[in-house]
C-alpha positions as a printed Julia matrix, in Angstrom:
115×3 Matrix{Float64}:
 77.44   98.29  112.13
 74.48   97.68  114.37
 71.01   98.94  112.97
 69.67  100.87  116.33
 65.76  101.25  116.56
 65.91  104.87  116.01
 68.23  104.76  113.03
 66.3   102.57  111.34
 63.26  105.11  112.1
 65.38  107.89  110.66
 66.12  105.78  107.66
 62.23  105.34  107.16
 61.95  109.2   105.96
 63.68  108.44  102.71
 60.73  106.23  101.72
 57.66  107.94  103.69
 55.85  109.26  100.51
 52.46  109.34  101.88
 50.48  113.23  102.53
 52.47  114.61  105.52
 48.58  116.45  106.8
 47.55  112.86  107.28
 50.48  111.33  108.39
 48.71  109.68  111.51
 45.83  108.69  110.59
 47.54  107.13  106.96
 50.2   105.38  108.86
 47.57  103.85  111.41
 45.15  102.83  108.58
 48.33  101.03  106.73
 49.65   99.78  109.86
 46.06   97.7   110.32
 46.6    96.61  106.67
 50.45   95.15  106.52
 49.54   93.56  110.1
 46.35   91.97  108.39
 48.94   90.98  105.43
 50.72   89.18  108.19
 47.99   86.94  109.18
 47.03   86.38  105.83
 50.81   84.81  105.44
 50.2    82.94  108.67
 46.99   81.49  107.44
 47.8    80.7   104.2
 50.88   78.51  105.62
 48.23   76.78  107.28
 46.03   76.43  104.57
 48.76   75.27  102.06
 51.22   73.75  103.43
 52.17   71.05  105.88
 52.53   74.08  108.64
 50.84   73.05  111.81
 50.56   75.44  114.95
 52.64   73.2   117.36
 55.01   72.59  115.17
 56.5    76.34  115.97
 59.08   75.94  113.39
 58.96   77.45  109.89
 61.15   76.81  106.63
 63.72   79.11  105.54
 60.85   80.41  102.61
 58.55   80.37  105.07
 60.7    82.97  107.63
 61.6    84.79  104.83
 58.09   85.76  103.62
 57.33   86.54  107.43
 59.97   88.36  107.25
 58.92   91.11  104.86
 55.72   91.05  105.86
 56.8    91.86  109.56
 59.32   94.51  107.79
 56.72   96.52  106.81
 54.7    96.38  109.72
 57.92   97.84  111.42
 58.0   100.48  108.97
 54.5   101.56  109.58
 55.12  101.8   113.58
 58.03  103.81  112.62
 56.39  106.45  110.7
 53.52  106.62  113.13
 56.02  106.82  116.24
 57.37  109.81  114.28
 53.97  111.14  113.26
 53.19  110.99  116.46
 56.39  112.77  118.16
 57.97  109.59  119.3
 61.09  107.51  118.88
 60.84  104.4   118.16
 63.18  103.27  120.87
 60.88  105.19  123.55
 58.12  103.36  121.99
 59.67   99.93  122.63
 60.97  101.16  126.26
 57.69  102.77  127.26
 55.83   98.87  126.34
 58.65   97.05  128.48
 58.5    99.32  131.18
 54.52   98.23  131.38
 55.39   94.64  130.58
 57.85   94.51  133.58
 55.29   96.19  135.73
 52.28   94.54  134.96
 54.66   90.97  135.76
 55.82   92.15  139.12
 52.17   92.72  140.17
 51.06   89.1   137.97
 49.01   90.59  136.15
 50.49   89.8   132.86
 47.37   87.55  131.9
 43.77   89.22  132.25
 42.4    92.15  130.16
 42.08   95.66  130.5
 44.82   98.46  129.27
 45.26   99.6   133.0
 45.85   97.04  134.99
């Protein structure tokens, strides 16, 4: 059975023990946090192992602890797509759609949310 983007955001509820009156503003404080916890990962493969940047390529260990990490950064986007009256699946479809548009006009590189 294939795990669809908004299932899995559905499937989020049964965990989501947090104050439902500050559902936004805890999910975006703990989204910062586990996305932090991901760099920390990165960094720390850096720092103590024989992980170099180029290299691109990580051990089965290594993708596993990335894994989690990533897993609950996912979570967090979830429950603040929900919190915030959105699925997750428009989420993801809203970001293509300005991906795609932003390449057609080459303006993928640069700054700037509107461009």
């Amino acid at each position: 059975m294939t795990l669809t983007m908004n299932d899995y955001q559905q499937k989020t509820e049964a965990t989501a023990i947090y104050p439902s009156e500050y559902g936004i503003l805890y999910c975006s404080m703990k989204l910062s946090g586990e996305a932090g916890e991901v760099t920390e990962k990165v960094a720390k493969l850096i720092r103590d192992g024989n992980w170099q940047p180029h290299d691109n390529v990580l051990t089965e260990a290594e993708q596993e602890m990335v894994c989690k990490e990533l897993g609950d950064v996912l979570w967090y986007v979830a429950r603040l797509a929900k919190e915030s009256g959105l699925s997750l699946e428009q989420v993801a479809q809203v970001n293509l759609n300005k991906l795609w548009d932003r390449q057609e006009r080459g303006v993928l590189g640069g700054s700037g949310d509107e461009r």
